[in-house]
PDB file with one MODEL, atoms N, CA, C and O in Angstrom:
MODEL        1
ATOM      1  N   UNK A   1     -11.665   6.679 -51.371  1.00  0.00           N
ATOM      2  CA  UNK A   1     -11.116   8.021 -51.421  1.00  0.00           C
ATOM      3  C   UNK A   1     -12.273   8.980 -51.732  1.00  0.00           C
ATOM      4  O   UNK A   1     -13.027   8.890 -52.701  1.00  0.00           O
ATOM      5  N   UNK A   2     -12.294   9.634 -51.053  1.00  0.00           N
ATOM      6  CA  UNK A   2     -13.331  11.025 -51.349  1.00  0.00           C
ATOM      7  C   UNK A   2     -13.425  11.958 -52.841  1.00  0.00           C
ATOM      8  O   UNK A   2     -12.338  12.393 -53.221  1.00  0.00           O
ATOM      9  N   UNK A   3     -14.335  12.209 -53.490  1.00  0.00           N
ATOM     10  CA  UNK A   3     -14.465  12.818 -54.573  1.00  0.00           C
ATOM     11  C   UNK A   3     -13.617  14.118 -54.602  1.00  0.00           C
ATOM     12  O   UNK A   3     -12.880  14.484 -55.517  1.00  0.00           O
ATOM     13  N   UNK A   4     -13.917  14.883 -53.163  1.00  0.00           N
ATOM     14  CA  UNK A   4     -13.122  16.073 -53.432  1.00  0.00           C
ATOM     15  C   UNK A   4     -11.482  16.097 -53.728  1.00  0.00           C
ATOM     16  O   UNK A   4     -10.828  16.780 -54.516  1.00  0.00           O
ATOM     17  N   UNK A   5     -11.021  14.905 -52.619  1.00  0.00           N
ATOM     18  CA  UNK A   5      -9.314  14.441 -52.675  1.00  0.00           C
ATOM     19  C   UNK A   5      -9.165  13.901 -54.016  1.00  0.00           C
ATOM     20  O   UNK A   5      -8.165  14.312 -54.605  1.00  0.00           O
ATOM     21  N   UNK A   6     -10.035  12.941 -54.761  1.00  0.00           N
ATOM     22  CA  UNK A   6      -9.548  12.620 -56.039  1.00  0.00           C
ATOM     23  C   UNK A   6      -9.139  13.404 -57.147  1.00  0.00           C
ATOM     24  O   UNK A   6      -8.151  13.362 -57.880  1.00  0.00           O
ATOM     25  N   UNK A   7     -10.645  14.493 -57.058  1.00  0.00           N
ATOM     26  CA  UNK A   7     -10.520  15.722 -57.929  1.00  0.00           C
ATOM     27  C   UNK A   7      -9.143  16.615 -57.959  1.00  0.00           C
ATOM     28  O   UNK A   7      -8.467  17.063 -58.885  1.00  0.00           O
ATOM     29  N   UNK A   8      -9.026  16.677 -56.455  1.00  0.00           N
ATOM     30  CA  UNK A   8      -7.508  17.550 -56.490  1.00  0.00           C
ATOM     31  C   UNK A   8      -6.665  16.667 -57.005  1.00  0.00           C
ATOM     32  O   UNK A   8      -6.281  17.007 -58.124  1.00  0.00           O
ATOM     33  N   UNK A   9      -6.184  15.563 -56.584  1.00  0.00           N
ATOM     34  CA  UNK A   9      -5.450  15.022 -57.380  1.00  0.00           C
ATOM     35  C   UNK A   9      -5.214  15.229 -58.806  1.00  0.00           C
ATOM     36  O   UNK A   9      -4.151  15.498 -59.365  1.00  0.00           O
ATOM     37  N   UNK A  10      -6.631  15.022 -59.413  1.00  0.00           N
ATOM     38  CA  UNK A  10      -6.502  15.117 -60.800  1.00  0.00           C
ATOM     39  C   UNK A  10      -5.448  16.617 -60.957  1.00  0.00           C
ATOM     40  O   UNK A  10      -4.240  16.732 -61.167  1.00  0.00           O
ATOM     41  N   UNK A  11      -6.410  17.509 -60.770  1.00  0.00           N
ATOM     42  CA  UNK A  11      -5.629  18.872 -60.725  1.00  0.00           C
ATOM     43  C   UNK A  11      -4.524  19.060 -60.231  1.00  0.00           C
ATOM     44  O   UNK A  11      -4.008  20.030 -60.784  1.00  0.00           O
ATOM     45  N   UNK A  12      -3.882  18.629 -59.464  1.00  0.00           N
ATOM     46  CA  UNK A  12      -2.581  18.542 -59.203  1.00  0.00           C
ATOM     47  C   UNK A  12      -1.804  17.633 -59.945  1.00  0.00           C
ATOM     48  O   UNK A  12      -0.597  17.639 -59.706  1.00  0.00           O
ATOM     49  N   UNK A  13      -2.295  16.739 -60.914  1.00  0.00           N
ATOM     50  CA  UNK A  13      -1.761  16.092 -61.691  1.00  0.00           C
ATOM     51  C   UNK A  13      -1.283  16.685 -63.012  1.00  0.00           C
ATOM     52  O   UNK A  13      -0.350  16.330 -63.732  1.00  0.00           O
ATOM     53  N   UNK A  14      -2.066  17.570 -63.131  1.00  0.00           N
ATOM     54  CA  UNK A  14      -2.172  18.268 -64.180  1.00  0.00           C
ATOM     55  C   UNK A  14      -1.101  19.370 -64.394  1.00  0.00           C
ATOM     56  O   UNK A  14      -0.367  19.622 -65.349  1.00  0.00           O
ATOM     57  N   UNK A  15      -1.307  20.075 -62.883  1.00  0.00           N
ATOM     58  CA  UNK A  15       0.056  20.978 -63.232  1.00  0.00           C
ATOM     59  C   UNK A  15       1.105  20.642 -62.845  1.00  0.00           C
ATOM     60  O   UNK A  15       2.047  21.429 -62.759  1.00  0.00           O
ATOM     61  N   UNK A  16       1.182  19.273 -62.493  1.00  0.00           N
ATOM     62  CA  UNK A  16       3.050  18.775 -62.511  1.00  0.00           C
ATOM     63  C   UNK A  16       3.131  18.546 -64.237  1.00  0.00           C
ATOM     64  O   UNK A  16       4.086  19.170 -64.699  1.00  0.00           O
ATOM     65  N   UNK A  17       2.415  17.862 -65.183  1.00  0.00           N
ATOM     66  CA  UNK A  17       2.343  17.860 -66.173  1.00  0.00           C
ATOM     67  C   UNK A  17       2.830  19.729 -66.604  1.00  0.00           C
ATOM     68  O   UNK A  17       4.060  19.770 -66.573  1.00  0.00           O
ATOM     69  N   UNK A  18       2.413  20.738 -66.860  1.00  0.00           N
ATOM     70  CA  UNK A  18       2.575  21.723 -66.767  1.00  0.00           C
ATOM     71  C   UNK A  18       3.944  22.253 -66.066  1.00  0.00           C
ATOM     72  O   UNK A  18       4.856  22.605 -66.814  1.00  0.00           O
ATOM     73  N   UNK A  19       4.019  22.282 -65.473  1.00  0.00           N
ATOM     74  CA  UNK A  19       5.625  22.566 -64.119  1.00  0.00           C
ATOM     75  C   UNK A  19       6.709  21.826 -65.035  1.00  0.00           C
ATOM     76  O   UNK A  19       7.740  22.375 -65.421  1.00  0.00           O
ATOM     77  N   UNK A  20       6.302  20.360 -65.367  1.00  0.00           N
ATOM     78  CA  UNK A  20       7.461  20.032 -65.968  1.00  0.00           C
ATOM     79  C   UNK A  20       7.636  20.358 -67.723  1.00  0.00           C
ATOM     80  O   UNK A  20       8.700  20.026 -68.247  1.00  0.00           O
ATOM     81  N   UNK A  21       6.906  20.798 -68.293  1.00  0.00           N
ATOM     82  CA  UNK A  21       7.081  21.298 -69.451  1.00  0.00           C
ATOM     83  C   UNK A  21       7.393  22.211 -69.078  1.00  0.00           C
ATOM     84  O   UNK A  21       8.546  21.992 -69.448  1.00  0.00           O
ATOM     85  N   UNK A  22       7.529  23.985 -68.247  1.00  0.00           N
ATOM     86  CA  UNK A  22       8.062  24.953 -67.935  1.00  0.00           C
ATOM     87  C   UNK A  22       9.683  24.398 -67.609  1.00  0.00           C
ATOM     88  O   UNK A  22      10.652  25.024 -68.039  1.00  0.00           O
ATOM     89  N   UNK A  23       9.812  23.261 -66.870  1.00  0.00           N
ATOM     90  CA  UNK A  23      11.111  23.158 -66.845  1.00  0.00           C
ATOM     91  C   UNK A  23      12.054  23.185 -67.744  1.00  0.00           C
ATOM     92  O   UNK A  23      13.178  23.684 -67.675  1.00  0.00           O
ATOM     93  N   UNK A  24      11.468  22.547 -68.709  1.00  0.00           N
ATOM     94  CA  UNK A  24      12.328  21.608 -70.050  1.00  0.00           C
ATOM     95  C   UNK A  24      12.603  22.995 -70.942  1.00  0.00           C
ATOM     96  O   UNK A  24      13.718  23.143 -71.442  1.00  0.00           O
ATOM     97  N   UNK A  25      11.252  24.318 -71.190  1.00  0.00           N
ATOM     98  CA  UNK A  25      12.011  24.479 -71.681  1.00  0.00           C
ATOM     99  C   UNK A  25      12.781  25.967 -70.988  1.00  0.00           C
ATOM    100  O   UNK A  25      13.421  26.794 -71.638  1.00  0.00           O
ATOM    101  N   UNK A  26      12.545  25.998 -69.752  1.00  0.00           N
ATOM    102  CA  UNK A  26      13.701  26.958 -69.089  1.00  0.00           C
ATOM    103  C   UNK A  26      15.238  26.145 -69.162  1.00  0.00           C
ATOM    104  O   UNK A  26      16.300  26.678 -68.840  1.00  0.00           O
ATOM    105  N   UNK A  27      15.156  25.369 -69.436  1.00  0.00           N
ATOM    106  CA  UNK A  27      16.605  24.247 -68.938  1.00  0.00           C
ATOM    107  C   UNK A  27      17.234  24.238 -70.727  1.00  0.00           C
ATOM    108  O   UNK A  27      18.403  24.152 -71.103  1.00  0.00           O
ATOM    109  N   UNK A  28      16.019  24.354 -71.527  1.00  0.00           N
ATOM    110  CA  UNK A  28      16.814  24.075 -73.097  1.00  0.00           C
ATOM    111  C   UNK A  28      16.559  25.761 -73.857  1.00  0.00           C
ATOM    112  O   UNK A  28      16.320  25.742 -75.064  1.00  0.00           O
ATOM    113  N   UNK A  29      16.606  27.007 -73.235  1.00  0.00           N
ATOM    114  CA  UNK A  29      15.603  27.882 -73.785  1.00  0.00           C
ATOM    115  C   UNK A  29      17.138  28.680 -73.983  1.00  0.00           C
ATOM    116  O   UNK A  29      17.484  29.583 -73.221  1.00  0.00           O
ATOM    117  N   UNK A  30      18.340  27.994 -75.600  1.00  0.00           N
ATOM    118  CA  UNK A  30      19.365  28.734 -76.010  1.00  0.00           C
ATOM    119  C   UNK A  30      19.075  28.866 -77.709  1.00  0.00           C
ATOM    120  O   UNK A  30      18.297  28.201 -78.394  1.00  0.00           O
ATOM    121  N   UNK A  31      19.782  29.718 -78.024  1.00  0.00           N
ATOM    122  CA  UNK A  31      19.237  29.686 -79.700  1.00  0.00           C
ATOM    123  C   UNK A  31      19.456  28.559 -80.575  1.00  0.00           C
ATOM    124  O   UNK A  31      19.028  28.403 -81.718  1.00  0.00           O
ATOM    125  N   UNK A  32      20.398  27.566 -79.675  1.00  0.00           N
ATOM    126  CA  UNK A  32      20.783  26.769 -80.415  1.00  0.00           C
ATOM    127  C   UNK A  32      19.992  25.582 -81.165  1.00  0.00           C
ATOM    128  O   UNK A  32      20.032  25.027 -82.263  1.00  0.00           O
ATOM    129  N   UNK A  33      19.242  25.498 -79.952  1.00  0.00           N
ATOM    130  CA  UNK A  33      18.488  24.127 -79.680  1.00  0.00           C
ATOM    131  C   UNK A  33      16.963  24.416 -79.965  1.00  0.00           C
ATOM    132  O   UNK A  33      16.333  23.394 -80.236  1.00  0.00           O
ATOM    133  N   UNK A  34      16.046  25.886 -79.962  1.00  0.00           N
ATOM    134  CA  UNK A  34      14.981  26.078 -80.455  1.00  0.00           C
ATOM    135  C   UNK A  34      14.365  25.255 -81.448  1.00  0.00           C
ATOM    136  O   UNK A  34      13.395  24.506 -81.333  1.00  0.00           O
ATOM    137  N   UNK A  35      15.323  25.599 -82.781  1.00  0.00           N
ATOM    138  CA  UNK A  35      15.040  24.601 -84.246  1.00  0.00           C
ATOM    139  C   UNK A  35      14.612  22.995 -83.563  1.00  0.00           C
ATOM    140  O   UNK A  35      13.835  22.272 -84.188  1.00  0.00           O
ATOM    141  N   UNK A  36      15.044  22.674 -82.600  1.00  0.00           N
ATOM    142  CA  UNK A  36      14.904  21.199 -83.002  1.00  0.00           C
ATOM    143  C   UNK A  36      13.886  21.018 -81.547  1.00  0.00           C
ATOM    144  O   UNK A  36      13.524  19.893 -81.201  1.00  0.00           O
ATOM    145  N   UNK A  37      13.624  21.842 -81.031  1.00  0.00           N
ATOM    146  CA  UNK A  37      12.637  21.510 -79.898  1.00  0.00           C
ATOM    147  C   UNK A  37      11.323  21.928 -81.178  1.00  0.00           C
ATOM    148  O   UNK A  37      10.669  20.932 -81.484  1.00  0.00           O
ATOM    149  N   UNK A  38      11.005  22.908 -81.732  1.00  0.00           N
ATOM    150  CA  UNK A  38       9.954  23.311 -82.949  1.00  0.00           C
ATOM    151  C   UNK A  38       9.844  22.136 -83.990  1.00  0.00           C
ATOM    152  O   UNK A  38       8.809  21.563 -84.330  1.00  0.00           O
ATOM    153  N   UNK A  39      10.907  21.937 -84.352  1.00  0.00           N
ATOM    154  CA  UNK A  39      10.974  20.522 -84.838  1.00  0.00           C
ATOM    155  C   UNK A  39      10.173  19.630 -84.480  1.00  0.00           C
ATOM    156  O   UNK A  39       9.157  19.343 -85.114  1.00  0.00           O
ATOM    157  N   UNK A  40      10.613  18.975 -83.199  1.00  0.00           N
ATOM    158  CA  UNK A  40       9.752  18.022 -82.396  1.00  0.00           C
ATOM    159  C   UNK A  40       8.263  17.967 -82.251  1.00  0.00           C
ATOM    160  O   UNK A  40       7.668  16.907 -82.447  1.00  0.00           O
ATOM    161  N   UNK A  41       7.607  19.119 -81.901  1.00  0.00           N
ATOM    162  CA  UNK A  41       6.289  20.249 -81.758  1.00  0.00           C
ATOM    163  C   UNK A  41       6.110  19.607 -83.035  1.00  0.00           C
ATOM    164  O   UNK A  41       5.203  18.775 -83.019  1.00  0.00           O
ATOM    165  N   UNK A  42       6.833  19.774 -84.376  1.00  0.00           N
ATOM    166  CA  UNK A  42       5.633  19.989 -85.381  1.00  0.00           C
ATOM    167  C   UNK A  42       5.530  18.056 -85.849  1.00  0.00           C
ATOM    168  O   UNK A  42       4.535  17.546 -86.363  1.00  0.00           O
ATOM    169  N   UNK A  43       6.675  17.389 -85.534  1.00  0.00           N
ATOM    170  CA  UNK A  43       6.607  16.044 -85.786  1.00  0.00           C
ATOM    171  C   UNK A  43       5.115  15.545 -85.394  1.00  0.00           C
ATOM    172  O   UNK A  43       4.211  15.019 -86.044  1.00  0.00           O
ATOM    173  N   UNK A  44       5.303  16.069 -83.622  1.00  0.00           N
ATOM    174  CA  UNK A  44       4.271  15.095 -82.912  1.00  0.00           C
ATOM    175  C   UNK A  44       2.875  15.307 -82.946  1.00  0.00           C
ATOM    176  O   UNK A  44       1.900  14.780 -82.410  1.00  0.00           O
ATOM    177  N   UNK A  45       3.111  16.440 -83.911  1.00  0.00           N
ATOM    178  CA  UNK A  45       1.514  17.439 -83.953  1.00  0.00           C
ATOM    179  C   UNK A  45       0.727  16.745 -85.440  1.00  0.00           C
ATOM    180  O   UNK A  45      -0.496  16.731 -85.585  1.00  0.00           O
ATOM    181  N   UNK A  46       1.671  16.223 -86.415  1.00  0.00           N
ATOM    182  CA  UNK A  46       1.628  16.032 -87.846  1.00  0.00           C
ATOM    183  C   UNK A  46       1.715  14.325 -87.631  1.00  0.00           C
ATOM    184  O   UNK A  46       0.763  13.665 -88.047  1.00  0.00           O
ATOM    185  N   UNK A  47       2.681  13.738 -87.083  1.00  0.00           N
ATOM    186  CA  UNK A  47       2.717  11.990 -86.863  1.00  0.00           C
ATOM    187  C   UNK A  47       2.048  11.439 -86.325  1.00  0.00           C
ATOM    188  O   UNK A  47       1.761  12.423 -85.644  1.00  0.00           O
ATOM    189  N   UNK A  48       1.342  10.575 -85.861  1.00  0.00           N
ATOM    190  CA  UNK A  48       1.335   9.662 -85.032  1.00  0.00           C
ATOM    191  C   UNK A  48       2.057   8.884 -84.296  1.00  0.00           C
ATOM    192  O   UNK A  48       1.569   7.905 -83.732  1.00  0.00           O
ATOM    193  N   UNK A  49       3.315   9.215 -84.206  1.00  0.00           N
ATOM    194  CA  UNK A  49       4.762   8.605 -83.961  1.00  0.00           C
ATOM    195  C   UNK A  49       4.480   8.506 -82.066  1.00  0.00           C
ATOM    196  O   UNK A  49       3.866   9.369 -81.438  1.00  0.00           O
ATOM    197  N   UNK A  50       4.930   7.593 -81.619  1.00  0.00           N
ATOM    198  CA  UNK A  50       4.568   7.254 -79.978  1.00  0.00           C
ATOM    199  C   UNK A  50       5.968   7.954 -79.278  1.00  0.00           C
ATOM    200  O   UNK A  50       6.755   8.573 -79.995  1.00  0.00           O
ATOM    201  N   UNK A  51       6.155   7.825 -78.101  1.00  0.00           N
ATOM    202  CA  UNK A  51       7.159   8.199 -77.292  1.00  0.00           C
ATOM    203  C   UNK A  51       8.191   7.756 -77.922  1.00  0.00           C
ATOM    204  O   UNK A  51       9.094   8.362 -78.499  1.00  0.00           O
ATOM    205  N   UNK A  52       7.973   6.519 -77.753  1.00  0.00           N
ATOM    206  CA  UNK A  52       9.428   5.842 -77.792  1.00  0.00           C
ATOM    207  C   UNK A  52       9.828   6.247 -79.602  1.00  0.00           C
ATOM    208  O   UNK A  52      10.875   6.828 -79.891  1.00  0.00           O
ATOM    209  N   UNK A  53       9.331   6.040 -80.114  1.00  0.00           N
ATOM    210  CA  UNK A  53       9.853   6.931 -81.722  1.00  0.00           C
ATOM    211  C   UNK A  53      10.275   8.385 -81.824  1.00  0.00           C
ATOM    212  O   UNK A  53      11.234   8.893 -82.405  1.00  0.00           O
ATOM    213  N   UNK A  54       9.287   8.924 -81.091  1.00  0.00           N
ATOM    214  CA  UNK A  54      10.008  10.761 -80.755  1.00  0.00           C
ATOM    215  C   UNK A  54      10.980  10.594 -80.426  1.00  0.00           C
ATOM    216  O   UNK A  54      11.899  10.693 -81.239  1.00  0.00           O
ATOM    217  N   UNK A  55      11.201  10.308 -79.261  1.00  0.00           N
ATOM    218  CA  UNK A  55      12.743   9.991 -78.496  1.00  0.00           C
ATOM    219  C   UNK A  55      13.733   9.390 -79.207  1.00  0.00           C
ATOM    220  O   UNK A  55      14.757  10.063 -79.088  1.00  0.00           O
ATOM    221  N   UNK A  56      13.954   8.129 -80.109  1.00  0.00           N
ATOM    222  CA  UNK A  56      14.683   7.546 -80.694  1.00  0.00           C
ATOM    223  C   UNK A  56      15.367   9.240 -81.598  1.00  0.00           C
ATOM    224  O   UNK A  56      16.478   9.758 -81.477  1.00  0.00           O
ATOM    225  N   UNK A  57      14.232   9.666 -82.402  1.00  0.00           N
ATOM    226  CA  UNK A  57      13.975  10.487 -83.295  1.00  0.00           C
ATOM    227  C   UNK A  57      15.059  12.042 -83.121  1.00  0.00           C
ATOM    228  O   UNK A  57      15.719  12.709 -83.918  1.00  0.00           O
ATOM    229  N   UNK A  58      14.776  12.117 -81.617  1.00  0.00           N
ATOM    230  CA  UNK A  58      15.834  13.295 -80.462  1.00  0.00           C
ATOM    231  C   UNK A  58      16.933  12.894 -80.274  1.00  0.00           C
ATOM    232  O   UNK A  58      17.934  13.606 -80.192  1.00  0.00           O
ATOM    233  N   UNK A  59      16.877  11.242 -80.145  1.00  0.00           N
ATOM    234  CA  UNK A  59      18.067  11.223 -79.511  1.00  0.00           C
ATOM    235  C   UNK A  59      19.784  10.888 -80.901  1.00  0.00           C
ATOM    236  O   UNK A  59      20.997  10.801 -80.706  1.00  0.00           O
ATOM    237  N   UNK A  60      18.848  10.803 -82.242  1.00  0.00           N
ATOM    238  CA  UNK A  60      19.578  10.480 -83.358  1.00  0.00           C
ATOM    239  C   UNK A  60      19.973  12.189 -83.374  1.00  0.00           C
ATOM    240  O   UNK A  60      21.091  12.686 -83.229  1.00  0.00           O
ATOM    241  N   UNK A  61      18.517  12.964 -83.625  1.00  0.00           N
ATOM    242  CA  UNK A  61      18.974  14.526 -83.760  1.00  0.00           C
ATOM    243  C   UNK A  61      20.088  14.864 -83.111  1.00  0.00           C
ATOM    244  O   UNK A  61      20.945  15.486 -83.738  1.00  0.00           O
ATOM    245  N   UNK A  62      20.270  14.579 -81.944  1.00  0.00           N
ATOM    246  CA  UNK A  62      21.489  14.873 -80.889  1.00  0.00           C
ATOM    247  C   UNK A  62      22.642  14.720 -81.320  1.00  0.00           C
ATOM    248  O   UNK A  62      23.522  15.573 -81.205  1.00  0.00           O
ATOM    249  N   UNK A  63      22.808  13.413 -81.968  1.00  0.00           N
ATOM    250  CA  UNK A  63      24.107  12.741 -82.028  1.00  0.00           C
ATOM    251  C   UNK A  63      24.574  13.681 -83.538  1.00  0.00           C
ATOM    252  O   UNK A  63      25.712  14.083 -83.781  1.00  0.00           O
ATOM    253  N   UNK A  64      23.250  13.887 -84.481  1.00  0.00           N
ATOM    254  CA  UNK A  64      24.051  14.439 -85.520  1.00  0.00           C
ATOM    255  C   UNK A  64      24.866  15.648 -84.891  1.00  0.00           C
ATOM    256  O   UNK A  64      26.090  15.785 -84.875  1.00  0.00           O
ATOM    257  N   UNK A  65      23.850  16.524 -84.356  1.00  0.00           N
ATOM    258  CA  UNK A  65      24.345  17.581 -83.700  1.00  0.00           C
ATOM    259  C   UNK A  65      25.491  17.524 -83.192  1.00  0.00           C
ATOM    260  O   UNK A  65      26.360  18.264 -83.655  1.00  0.00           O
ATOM    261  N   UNK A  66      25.763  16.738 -82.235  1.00  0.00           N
ATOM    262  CA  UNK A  66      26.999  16.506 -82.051  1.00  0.00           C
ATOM    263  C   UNK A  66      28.116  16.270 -82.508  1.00  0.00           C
ATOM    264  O   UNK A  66      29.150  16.813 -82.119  1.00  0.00           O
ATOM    265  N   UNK A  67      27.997  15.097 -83.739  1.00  0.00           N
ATOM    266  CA  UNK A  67      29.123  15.293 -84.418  1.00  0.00           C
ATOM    267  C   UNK A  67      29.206  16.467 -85.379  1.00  0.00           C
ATOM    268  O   UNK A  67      30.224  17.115 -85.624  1.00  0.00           O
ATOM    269  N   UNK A  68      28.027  16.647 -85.876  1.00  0.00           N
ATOM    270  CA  UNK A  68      28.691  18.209 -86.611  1.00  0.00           C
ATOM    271  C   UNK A  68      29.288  19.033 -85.640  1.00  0.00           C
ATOM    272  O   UNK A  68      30.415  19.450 -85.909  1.00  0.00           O
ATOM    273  N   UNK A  69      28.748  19.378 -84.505  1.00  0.00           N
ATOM    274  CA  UNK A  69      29.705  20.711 -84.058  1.00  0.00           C
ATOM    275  C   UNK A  69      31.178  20.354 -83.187  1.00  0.00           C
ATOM    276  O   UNK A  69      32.006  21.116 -82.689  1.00  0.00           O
ATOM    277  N   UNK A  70      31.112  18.948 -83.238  1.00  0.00           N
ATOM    278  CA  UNK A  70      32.259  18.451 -83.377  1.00  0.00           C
ATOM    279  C   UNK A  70      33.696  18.559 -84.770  1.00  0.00           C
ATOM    280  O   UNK A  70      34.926  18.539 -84.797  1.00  0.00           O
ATOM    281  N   UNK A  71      32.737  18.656 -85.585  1.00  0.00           N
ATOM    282  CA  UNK A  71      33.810  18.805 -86.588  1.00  0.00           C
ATOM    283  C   UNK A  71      34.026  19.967 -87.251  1.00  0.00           C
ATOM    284  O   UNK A  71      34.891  19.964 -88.127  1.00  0.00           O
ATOM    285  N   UNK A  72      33.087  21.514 -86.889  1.00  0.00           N
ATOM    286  CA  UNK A  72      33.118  22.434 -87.203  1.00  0.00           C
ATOM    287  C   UNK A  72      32.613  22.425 -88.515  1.00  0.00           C
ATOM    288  O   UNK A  72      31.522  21.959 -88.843  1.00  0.00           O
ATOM    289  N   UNK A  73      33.843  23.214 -89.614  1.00  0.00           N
ATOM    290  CA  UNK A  73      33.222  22.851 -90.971  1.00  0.00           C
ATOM    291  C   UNK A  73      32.496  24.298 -91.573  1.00  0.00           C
ATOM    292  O   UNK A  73      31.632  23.987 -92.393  1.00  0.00           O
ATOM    293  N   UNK A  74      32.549  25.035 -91.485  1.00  0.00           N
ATOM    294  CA  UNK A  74      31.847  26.223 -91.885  1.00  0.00           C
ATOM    295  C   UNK A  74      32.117  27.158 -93.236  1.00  0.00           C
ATOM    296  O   UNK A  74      32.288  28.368 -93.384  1.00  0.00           O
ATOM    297  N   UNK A  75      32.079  26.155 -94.050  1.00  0.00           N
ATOM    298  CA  UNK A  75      32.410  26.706 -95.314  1.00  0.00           C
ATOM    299  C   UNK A  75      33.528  27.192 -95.464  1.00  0.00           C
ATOM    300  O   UNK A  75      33.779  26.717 -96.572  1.00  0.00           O
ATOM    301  N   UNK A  76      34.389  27.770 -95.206  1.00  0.00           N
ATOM    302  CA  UNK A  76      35.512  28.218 -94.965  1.00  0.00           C
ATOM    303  C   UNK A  76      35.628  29.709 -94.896  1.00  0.00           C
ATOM    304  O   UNK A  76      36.520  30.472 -95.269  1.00  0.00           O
ATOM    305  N   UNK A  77      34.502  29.903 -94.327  1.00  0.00           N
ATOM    306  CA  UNK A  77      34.356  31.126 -93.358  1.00  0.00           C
ATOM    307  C   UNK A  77      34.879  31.276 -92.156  1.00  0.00           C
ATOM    308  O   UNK A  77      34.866  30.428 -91.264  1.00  0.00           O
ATOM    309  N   UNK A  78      35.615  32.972 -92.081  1.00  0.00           N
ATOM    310  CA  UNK A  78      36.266  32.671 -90.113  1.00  0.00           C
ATOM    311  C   UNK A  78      34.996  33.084 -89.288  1.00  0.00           C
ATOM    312  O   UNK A  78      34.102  33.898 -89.519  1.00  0.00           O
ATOM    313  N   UNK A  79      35.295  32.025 -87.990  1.00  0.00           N
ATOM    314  CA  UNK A  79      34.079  31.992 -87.472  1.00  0.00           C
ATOM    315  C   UNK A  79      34.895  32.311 -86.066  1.00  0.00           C
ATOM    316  O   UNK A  79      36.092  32.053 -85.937  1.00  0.00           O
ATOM    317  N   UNK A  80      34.070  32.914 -85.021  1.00  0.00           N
ATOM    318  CA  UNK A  80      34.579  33.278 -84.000  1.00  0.00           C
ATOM    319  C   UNK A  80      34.193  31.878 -82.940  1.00  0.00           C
ATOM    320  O   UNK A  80      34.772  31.700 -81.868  1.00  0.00           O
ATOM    321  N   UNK A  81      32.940  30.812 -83.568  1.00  0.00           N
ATOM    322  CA  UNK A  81      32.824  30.130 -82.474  1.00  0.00           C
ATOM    323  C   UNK A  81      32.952  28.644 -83.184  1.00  0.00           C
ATOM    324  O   UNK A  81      33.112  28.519 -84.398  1.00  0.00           O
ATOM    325  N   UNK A  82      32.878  27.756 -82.449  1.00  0.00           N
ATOM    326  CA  UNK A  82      33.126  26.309 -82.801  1.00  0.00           C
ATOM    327  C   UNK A  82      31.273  25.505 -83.362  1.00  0.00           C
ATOM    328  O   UNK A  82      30.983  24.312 -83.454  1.00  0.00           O
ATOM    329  N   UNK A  83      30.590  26.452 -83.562  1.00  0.00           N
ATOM    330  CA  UNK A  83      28.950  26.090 -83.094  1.00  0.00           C
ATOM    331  C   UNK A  83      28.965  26.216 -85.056  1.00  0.00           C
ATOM    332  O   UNK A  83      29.215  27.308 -85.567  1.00  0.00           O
ATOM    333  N   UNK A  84      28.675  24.992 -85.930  1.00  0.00           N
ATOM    334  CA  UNK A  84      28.350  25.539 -87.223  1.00  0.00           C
ATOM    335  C   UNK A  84      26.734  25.747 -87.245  1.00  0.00           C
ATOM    336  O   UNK A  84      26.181  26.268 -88.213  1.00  0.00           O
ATOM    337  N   UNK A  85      25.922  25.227 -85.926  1.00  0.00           N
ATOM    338  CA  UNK A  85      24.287  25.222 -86.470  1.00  0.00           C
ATOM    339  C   UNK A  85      24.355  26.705 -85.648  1.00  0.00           C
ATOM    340  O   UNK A  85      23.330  27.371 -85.793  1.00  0.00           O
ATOM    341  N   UNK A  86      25.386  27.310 -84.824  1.00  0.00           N
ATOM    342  CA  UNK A  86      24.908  28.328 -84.112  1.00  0.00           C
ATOM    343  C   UNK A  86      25.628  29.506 -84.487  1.00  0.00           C
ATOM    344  O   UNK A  86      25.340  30.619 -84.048  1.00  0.00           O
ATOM    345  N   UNK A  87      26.867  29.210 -85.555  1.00  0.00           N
ATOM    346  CA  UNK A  87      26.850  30.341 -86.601  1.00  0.00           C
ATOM    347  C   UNK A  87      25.754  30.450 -88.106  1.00  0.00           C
ATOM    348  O   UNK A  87      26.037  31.324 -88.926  1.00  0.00           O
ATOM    349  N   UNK A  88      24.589  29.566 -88.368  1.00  0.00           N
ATOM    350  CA  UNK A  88      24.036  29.613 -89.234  1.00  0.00           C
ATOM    351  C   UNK A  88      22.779  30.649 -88.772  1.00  0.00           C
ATOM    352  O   UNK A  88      22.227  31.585 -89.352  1.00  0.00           O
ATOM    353  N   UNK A  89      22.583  29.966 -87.323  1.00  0.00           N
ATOM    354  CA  UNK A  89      21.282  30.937 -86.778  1.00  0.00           C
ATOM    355  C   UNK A  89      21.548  31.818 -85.999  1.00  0.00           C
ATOM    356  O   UNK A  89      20.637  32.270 -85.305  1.00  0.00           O
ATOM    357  N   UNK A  90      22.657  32.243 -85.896  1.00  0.00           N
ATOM    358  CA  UNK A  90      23.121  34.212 -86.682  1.00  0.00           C
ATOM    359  C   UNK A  90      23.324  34.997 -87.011  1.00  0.00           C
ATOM    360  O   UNK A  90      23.623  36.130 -86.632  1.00  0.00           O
ATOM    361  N   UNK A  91      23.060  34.021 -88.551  1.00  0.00           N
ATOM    362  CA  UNK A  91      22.762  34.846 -89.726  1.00  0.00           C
ATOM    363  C   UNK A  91      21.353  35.409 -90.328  1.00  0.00           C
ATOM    364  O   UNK A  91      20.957  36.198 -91.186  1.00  0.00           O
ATOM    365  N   UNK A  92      20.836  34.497 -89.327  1.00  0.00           N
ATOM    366  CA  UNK A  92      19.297  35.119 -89.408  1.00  0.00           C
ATOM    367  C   UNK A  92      18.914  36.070 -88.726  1.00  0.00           C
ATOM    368  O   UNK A  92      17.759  36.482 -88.835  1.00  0.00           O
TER     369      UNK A  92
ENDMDL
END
């Protein structure tokens, strides 16, 4: 393979790397979910923790998430929405 075709490659490797981080967070970019994408950012920046531990790590975050806003729960405040992590962050 030719130096110049490899090189592009590289570079084109690079911004699918790029393209797909723009995706992720146009696809997750609600107030809800910020906290725990920043979250993640500061884990992987501070751990040494590998993929497969981040992920385990997201995919537990999820489930809490889920069942809390499954069960509501909001102090016994009236709340107009069913979201208790997304009536907390707007109160900020």
């Amino acid at each position: 393979m030719p130096d110049w075709l490899q090189g592009g490659m590289q570079v084109g490797g690079g911004m699918v790397v790029a393209v797909g981080f723009a995706m992720v967070i146009n696809m997750m970019a609600t107030r809800e979910v910020w906290p725990f994408f920043a979250l993640g950012f500061a884990l992987a920046a501070v751990t040494q923790l590998t993929l497969i531990a981040m992920g385990t790590i997201g995919v537990a975050m999820a489930l809490i998430y889920l069942n809390l806003s499954k069960k509501g729960g909001n102090g016994g405040a009236v709340s107009a929405s069913n979201d208790p992590i997304g009536d907390i962050l707007d109160d900020y």
